[in-house]
CHARMM internal coordinates of N, CA and C (Angstrom, degrees):
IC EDIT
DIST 1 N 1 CA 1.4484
DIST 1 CA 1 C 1.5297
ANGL 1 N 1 CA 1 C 109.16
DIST 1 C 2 N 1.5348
ANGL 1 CA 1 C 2 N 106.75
DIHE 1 N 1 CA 1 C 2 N 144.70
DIST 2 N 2 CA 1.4278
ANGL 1 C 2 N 2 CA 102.36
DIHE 1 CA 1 C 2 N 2 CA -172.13
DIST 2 CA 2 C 1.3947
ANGL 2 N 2 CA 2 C 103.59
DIHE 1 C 2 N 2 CA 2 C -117.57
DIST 2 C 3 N 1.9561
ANGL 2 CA 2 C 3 N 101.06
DIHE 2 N 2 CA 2 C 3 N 150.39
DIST 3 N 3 CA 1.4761
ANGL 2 C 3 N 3 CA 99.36
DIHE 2 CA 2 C 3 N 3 CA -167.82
DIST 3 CA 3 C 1.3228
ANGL 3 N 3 CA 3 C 98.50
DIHE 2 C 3 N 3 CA 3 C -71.01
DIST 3 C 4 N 1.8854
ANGL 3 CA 3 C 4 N 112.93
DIHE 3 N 3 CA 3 C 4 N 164.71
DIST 4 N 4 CA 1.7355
ANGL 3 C 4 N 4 CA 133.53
DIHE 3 CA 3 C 4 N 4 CA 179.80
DIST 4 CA 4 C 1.4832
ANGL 4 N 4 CA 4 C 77.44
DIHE 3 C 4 N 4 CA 4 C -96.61
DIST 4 C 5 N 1.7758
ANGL 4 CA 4 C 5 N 86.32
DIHE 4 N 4 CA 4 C 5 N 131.22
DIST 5 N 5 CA 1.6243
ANGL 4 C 5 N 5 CA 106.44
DIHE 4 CA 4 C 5 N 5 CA 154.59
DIST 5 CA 5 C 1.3501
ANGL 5 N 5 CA 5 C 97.99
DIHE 4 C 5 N 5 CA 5 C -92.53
DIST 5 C 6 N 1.3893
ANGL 5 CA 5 C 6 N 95.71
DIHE 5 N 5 CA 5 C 6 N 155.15
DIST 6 N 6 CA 2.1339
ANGL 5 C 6 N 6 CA 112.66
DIHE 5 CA 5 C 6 N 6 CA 169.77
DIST 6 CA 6 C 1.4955
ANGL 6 N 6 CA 6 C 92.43
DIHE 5 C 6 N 6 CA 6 C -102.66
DIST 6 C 7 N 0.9480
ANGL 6 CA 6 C 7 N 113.38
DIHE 6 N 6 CA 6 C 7 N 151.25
DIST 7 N 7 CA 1.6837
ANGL 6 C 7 N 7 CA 154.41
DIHE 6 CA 6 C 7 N 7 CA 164.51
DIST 7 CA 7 C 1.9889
ANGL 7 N 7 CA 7 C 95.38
DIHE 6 C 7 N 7 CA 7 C -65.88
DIST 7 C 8 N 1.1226
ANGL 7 CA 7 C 8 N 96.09
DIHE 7 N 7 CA 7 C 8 N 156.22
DIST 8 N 8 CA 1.6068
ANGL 7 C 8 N 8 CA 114.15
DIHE 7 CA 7 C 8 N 8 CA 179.57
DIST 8 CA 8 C 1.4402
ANGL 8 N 8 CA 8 C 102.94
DIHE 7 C 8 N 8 CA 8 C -58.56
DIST 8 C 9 N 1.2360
ANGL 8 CA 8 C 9 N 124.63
DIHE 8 N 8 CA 8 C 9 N -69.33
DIST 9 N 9 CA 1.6797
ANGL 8 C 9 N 9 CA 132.13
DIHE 8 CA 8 C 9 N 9 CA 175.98
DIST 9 CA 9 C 1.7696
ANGL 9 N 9 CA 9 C 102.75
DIHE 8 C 9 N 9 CA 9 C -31.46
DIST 9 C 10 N 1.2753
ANGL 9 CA 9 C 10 N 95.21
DIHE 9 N 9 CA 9 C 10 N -58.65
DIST 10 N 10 CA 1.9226
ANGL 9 C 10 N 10 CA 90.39
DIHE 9 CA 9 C 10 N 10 CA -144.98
DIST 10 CA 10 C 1.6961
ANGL 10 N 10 CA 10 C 90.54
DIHE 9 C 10 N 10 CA 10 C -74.33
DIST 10 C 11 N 1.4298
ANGL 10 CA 10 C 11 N 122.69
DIHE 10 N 10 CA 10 C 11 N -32.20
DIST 11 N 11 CA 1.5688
ANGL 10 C 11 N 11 CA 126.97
DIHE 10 CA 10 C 11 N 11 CA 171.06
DIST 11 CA 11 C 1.7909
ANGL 11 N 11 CA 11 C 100.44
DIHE 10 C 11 N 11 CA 11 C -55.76
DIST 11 C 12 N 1.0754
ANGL 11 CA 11 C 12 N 154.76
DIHE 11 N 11 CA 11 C 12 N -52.27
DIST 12 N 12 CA 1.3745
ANGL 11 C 12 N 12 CA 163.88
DIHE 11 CA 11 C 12 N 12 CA 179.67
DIST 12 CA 12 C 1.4421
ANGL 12 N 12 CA 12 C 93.82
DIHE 11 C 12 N 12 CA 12 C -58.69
DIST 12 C 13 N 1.5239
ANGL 12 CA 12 C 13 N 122.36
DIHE 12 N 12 CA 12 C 13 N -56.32
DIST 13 N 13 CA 1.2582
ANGL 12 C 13 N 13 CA 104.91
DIHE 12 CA 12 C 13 N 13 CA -172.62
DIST 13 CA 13 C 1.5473
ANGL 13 N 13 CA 13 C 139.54
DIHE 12 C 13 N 13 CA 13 C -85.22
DIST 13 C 14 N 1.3177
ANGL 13 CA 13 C 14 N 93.67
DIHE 13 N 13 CA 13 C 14 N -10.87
DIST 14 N 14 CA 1.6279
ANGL 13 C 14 N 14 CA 122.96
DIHE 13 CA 13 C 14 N 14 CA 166.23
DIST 14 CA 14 C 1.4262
ANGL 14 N 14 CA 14 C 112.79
DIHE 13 C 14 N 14 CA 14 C -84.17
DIST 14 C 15 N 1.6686
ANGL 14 CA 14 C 15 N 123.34
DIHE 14 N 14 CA 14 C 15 N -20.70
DIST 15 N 15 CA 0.9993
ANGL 14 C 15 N 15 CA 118.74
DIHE 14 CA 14 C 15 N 15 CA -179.37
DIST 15 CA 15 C 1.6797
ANGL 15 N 15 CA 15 C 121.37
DIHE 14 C 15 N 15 CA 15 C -101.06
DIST 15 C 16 N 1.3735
ANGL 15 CA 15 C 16 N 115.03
DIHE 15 N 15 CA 15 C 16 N -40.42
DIST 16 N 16 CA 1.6915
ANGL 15 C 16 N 16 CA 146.04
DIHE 15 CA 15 C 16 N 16 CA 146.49
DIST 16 CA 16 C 1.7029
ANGL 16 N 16 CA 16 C 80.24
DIHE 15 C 16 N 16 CA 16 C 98.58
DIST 16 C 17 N 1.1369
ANGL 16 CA 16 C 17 N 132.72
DIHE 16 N 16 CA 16 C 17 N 38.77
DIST 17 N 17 CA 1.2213
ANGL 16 C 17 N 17 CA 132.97
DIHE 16 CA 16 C 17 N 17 CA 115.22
DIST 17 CA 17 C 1.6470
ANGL 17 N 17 CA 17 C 149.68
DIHE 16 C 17 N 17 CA 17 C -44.56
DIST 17 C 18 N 1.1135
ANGL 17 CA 17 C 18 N 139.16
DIHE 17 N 17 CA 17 C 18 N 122.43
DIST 18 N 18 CA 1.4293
ANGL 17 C 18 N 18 CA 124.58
DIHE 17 CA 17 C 18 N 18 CA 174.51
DIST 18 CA 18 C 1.2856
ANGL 18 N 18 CA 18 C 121.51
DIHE 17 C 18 N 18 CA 18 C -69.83
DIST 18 C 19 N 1.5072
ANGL 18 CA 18 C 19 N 101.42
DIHE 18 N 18 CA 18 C 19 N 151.28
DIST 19 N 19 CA 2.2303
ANGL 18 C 19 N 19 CA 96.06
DIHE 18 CA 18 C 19 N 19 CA 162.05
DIST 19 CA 19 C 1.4884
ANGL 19 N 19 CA 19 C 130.93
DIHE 18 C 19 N 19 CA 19 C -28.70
DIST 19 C 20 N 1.6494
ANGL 19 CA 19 C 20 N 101.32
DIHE 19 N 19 CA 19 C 20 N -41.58
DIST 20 N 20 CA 1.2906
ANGL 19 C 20 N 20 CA 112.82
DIHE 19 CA 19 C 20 N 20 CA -156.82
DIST 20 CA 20 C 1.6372
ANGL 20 N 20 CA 20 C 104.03
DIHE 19 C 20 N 20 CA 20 C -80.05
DIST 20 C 21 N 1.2958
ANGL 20 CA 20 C 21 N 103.67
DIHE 20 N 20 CA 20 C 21 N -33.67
DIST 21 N 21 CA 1.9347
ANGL 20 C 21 N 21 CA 108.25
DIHE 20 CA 20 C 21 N 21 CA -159.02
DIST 21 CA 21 C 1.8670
ANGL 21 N 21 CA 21 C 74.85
DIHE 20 C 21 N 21 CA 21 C -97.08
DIST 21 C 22 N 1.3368
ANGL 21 CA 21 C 22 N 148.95
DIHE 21 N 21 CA 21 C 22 N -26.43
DIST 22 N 22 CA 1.6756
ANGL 21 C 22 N 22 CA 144.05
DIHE 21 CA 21 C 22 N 22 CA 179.00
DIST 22 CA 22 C 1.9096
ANGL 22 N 22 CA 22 C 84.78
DIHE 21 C 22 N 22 CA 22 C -66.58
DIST 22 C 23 N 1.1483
ANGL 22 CA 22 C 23 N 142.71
DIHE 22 N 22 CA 22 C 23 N -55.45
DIST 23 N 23 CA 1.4309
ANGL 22 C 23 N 23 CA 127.31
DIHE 22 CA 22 C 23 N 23 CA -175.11
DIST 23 CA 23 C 1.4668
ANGL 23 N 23 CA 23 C 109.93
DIHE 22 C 23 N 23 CA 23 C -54.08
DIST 23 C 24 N 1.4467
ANGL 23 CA 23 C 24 N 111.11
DIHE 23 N 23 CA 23 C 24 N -46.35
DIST 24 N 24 CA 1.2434
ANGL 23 C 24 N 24 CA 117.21
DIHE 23 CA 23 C 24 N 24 CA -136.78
DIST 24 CA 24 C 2.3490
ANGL 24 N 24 CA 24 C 92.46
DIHE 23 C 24 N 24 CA 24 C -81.45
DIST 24 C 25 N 1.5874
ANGL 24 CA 24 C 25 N 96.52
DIHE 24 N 24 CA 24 C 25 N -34.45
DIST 25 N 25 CA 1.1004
ANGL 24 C 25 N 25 CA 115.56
DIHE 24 CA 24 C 25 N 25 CA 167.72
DIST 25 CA 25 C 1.5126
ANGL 25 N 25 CA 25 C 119.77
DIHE 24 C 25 N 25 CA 25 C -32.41
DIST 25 C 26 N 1.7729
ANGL 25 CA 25 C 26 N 103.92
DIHE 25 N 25 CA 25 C 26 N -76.11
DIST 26 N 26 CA 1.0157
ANGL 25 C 26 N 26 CA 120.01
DIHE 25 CA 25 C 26 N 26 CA 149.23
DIST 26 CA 26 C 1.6758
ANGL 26 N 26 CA 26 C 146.52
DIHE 25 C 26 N 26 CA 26 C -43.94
DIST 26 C 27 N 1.5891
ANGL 26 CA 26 C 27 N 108.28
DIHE 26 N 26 CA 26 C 27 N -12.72
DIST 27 N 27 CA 1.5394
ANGL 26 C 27 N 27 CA 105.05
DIHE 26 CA 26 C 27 N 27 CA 172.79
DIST 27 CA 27 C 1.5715
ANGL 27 N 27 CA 27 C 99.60
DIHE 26 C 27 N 27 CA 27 C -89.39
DIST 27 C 28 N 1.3719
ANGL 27 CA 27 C 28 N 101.46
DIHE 27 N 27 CA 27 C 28 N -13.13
DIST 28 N 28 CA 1.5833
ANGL 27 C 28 N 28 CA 104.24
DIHE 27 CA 27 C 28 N 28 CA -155.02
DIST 28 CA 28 C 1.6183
ANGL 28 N 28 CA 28 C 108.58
DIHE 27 C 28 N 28 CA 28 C -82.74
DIST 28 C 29 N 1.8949
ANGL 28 CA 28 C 29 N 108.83
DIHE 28 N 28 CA 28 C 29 N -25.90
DIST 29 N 29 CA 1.2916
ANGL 28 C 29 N 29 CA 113.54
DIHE 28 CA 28 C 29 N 29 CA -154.48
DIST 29 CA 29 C 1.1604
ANGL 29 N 29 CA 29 C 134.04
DIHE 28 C 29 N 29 CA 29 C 93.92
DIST 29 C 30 N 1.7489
ANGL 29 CA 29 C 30 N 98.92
DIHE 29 N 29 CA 29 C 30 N 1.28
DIST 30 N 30 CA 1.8590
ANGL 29 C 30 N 30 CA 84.45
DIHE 29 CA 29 C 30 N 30 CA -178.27
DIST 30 CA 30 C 1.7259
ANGL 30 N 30 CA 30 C 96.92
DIHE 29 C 30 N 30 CA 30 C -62.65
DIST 30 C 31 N 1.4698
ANGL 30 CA 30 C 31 N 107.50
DIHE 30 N 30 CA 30 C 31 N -45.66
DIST 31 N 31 CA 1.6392
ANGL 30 C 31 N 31 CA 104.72
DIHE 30 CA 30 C 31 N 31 CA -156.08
DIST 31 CA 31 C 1.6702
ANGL 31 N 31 CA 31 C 103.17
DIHE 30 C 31 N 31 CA 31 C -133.38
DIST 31 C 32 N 1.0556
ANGL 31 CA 31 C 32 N 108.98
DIHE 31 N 31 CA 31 C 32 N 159.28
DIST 32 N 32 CA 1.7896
ANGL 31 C 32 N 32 CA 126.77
DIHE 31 CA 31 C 32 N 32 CA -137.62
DIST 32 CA 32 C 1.6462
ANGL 32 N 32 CA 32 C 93.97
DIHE 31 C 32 N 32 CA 32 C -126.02
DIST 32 C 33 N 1.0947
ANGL 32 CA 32 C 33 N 143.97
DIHE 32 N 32 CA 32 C 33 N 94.14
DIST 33 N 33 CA 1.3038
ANGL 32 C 33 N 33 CA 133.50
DIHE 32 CA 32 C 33 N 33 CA -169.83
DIST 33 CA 33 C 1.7226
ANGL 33 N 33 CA 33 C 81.09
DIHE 32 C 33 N 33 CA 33 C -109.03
DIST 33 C 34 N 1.5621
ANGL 33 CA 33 C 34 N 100.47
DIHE 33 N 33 CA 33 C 34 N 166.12
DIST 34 N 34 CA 1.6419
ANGL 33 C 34 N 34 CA 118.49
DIHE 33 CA 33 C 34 N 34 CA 178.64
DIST 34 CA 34 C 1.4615
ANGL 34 N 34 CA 34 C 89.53
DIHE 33 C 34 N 34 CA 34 C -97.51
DIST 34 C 35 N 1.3295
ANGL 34 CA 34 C 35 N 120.23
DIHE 34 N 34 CA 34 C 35 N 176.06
DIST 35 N 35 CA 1.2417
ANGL 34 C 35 N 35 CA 131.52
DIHE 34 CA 34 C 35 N 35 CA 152.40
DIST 35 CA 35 C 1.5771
ANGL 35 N 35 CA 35 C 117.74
DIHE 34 C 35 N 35 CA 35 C -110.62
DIST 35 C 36 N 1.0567
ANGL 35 CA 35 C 36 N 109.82
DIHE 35 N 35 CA 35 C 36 N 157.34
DIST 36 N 36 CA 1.7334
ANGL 35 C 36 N 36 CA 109.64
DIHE 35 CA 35 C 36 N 36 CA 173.41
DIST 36 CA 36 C 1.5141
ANGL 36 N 36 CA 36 C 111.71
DIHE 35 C 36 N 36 CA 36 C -92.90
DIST 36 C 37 N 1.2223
ANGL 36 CA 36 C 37 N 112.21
DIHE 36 N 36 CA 36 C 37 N 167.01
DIST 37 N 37 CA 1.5236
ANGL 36 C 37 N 37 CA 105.30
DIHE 36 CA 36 C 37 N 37 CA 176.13
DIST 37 CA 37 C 1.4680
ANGL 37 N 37 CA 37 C 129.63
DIHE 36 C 37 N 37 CA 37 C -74.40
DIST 37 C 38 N 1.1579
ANGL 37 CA 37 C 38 N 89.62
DIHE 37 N 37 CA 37 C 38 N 11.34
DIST 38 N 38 CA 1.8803
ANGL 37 C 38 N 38 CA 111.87
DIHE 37 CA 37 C 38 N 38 CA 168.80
DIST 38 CA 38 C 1.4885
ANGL 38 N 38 CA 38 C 109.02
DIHE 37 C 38 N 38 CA 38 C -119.90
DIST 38 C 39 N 1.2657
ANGL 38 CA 38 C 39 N 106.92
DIHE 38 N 38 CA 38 C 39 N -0.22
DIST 39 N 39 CA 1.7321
ANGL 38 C 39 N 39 CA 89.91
DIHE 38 CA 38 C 39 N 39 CA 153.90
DIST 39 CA 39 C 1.6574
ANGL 39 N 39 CA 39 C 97.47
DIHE 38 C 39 N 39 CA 39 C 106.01
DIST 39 C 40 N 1.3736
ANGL 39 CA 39 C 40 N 114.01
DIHE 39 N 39 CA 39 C 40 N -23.20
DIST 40 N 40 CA 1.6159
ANGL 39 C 40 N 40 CA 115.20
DIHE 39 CA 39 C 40 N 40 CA -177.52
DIST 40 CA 40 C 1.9924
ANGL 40 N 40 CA 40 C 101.77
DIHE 39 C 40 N 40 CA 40 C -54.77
DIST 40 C 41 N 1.3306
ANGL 40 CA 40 C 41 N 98.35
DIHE 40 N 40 CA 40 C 41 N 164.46
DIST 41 N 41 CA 1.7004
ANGL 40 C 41 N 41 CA 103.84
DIHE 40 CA 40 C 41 N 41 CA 147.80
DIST 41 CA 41 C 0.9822
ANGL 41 N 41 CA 41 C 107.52
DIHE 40 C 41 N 41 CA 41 C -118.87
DIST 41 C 42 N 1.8498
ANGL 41 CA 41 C 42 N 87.97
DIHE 41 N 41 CA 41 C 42 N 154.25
DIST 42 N 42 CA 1.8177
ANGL 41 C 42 N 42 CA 103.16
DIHE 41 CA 41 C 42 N 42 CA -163.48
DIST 42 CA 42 C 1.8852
ANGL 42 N 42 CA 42 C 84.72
DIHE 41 C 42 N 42 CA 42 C -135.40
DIST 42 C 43 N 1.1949
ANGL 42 CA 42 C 43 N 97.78
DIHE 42 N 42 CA 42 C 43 N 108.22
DIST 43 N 43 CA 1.6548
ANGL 42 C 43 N 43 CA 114.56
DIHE 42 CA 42 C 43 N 43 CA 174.84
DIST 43 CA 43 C 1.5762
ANGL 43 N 43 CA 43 C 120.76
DIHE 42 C 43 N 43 CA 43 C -90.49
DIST 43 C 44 N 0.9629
ANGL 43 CA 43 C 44 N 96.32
DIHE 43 N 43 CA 43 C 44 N 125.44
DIST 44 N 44 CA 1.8405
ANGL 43 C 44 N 44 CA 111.89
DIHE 43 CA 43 C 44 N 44 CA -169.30
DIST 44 CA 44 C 2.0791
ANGL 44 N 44 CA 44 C 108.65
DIHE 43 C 44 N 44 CA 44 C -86.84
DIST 44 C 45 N 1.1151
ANGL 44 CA 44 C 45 N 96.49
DIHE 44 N 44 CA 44 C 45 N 163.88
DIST 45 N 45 CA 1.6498
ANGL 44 C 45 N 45 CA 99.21
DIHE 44 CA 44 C 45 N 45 CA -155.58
DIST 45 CA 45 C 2.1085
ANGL 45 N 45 CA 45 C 89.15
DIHE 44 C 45 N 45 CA 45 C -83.53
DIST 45 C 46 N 1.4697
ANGL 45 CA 45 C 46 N 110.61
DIHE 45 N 45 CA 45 C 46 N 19.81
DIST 46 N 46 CA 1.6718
ANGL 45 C 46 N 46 CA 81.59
DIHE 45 CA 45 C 46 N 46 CA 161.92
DIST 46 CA 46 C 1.6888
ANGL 46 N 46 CA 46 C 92.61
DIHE 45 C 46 N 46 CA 46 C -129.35
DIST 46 C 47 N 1.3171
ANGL 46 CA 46 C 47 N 120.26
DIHE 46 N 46 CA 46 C 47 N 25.40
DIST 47 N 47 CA 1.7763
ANGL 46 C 47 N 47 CA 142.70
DIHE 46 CA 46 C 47 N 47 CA 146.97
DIST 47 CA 47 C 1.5986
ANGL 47 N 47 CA 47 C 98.44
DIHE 46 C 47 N 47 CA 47 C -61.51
DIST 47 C 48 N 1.1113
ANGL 47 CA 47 C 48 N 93.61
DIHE 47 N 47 CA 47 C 48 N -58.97
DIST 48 N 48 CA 1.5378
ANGL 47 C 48 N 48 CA 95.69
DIHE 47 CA 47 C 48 N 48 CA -176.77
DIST 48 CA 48 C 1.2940
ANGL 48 N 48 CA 48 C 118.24
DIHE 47 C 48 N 48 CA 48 C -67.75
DIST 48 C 49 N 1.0706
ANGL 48 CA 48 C 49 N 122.00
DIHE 48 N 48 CA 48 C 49 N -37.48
DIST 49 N 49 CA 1.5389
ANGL 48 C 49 N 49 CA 114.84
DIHE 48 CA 48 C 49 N 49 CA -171.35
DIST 49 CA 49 C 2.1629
ANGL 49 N 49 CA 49 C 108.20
DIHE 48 C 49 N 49 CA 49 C -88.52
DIST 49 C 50 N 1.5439
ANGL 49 CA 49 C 50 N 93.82
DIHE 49 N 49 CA 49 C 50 N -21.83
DIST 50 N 50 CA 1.3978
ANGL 49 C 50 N 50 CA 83.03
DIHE 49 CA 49 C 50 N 50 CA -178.98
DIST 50 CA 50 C 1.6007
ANGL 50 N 50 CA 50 C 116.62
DIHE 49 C 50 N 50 CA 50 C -83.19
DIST 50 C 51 N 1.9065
ANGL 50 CA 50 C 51 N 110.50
DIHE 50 N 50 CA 50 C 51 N -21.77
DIST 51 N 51 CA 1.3585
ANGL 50 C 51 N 51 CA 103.72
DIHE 50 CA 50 C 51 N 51 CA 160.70
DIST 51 CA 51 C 2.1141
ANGL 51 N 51 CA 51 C 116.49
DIHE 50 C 51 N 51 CA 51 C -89.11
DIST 51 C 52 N 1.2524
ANGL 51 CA 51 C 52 N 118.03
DIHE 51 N 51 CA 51 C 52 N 19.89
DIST 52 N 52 CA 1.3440
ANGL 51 C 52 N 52 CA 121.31
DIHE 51 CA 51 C 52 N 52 CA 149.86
DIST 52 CA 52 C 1.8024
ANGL 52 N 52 CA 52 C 116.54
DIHE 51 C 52 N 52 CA 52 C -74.29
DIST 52 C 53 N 1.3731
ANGL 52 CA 52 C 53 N 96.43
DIHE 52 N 52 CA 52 C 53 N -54.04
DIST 53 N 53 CA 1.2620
ANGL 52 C 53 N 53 CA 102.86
DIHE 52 CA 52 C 53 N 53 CA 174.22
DIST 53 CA 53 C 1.3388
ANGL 53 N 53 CA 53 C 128.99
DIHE 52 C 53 N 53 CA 53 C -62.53
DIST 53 C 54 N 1.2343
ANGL 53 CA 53 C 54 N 125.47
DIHE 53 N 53 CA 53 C 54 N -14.24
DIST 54 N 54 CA 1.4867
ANGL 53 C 54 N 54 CA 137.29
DIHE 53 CA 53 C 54 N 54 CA -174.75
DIST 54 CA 54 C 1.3899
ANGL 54 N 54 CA 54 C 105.29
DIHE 53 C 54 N 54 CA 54 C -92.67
DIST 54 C 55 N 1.7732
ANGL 54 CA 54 C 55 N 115.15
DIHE 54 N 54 CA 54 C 55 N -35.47
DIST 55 N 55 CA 1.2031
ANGL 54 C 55 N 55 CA 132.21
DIHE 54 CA 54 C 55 N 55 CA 176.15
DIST 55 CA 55 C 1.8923
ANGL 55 N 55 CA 55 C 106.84
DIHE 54 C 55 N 55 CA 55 C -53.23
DIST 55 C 56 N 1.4349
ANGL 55 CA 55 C 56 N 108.95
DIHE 55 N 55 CA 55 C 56 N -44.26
DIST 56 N 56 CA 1.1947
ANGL 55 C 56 N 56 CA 116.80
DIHE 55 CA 55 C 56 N 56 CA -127.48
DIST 56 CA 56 C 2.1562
ANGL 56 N 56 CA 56 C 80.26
DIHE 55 C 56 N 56 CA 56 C -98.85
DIST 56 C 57 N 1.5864
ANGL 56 CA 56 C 57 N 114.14
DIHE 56 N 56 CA 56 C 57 N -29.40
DIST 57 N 57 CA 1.1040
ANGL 56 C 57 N 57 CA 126.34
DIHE 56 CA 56 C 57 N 57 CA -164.63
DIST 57 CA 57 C 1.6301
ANGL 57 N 57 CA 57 C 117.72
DIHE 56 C 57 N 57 CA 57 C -73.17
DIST 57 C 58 N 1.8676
ANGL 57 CA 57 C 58 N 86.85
DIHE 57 N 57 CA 57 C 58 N -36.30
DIST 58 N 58 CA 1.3234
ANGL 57 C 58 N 58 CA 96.14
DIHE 57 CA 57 C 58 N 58 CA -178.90
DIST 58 CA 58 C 1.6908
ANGL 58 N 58 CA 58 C 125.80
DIHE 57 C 58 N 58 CA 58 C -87.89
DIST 58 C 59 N 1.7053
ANGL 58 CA 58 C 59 N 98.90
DIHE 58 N 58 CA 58 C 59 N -13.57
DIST 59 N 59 CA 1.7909
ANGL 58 C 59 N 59 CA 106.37
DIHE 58 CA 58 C 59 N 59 CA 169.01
DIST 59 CA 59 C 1.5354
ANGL 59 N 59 CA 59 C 117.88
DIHE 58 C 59 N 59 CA 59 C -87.30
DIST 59 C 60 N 1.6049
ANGL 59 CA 59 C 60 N 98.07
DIHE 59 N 59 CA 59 C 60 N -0.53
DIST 60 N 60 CA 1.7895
ANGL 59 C 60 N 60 CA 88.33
DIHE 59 CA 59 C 60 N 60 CA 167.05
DIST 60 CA 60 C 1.5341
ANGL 60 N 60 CA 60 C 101.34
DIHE 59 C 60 N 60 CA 60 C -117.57
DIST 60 C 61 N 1.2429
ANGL 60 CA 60 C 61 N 126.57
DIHE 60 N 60 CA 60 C 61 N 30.16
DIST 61 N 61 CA 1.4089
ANGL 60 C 61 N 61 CA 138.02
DIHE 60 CA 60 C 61 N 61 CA -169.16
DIST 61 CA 61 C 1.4665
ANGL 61 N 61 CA 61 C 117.76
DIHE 60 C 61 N 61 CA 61 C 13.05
DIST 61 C 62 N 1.3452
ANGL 61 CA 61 C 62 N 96.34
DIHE 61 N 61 CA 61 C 62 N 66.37
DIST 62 N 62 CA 1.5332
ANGL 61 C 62 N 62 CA 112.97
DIHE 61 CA 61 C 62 N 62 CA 137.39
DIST 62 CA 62 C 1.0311
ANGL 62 N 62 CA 62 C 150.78
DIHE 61 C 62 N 62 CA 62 C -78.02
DIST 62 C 63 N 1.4293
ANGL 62 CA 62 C 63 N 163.18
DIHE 62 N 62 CA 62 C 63 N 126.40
DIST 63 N 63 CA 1.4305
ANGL 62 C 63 N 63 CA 135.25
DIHE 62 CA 62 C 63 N 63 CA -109.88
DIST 63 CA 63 C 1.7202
ANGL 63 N 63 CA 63 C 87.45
DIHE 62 C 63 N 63 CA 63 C -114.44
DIST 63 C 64 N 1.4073
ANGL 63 CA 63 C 64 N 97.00
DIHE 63 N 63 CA 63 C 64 N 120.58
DIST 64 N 64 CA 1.3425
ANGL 63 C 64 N 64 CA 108.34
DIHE 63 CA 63 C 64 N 64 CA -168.19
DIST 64 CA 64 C 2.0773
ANGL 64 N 64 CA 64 C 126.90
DIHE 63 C 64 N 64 CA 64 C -83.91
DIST 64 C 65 N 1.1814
ANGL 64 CA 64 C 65 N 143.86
DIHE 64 N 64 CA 64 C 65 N -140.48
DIST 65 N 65 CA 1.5367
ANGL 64 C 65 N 65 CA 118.98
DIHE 64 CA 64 C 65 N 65 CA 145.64
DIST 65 CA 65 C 1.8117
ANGL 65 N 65 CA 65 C 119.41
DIHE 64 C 65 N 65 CA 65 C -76.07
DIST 65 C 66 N 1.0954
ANGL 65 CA 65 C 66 N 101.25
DIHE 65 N 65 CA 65 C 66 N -143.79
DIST 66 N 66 CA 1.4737
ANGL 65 C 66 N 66 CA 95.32
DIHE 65 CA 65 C 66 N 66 CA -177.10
DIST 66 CA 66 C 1.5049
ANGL 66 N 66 CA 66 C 102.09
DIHE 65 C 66 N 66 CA 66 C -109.67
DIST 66 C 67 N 1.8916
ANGL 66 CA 66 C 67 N 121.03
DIHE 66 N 66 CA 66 C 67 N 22.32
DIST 67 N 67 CA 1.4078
ANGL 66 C 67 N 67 CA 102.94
DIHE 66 CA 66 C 67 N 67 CA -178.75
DIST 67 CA 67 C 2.0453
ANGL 67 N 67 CA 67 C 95.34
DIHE 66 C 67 N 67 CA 67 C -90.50
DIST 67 C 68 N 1.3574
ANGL 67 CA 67 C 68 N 83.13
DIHE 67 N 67 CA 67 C 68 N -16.69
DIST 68 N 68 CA 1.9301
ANGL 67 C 68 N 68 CA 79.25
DIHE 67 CA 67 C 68 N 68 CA 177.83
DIST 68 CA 68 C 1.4490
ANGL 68 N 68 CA 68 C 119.34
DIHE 67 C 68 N 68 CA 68 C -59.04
DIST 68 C 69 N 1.4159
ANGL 68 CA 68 C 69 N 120.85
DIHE 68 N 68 CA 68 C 69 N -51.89
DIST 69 N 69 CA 1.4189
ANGL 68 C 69 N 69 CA 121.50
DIHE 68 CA 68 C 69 N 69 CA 154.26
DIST 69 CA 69 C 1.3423
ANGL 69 N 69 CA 69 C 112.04
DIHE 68 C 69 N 69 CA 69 C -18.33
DIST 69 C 70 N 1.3933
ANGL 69 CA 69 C 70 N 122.14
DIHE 69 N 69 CA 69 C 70 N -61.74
DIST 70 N 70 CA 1.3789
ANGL 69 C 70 N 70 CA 119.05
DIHE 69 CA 69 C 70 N 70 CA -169.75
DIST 70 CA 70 C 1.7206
ANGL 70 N 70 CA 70 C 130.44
DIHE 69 C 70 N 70 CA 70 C -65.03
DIST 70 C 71 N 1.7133
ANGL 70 CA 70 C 71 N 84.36
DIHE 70 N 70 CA 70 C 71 N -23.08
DIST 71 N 71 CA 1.4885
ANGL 70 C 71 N 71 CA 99.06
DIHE 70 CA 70 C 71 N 71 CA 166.12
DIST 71 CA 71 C 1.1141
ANGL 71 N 71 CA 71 C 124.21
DIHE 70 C 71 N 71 CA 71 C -112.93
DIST 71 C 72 N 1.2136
ANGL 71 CA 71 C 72 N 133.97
DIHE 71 N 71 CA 71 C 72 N 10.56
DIST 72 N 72 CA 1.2894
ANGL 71 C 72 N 72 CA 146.03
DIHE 71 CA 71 C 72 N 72 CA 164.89
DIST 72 CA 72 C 2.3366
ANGL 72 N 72 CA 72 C 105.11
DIHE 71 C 72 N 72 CA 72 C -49.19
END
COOR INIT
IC SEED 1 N 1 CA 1 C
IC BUILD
């Protein structure tokens, strides 16, 4: 069985992240989305949990990767 990717929306809304800090996420490496053959990203459920965890690292200010810098 193959894992369901989420769509950009339902990843944003499961995550309560924005677009901007989901790029910035992604240039950084926290999280690895696939692309579709149209170019979309299709984010897998440990996308989700590694930008939960980044969420969760940076509101008890723990020193997070270097995509927090970028959103700082």
């Amino acid at each position: 069985m193959t894992e369901q990717k989420l769509g950009t929306g339902t990843f944003i809304r499961r995550t309560g992240i924005t677009t901007a800090t989901m790029r910035v996420l992604e240039a950084g490496g926290v999280i690895a989305p696939s692309r579709s053959d149209s170019g979309w990203r299709q984010f897998s459920e440990s996308d989700v949990a590694a930008a939960l965890k980044w969420r969760l690292e940076r509101k008890y200010g723990r020193d997070v990767p270097a995509a927090d810098r970028a959103t700082a």
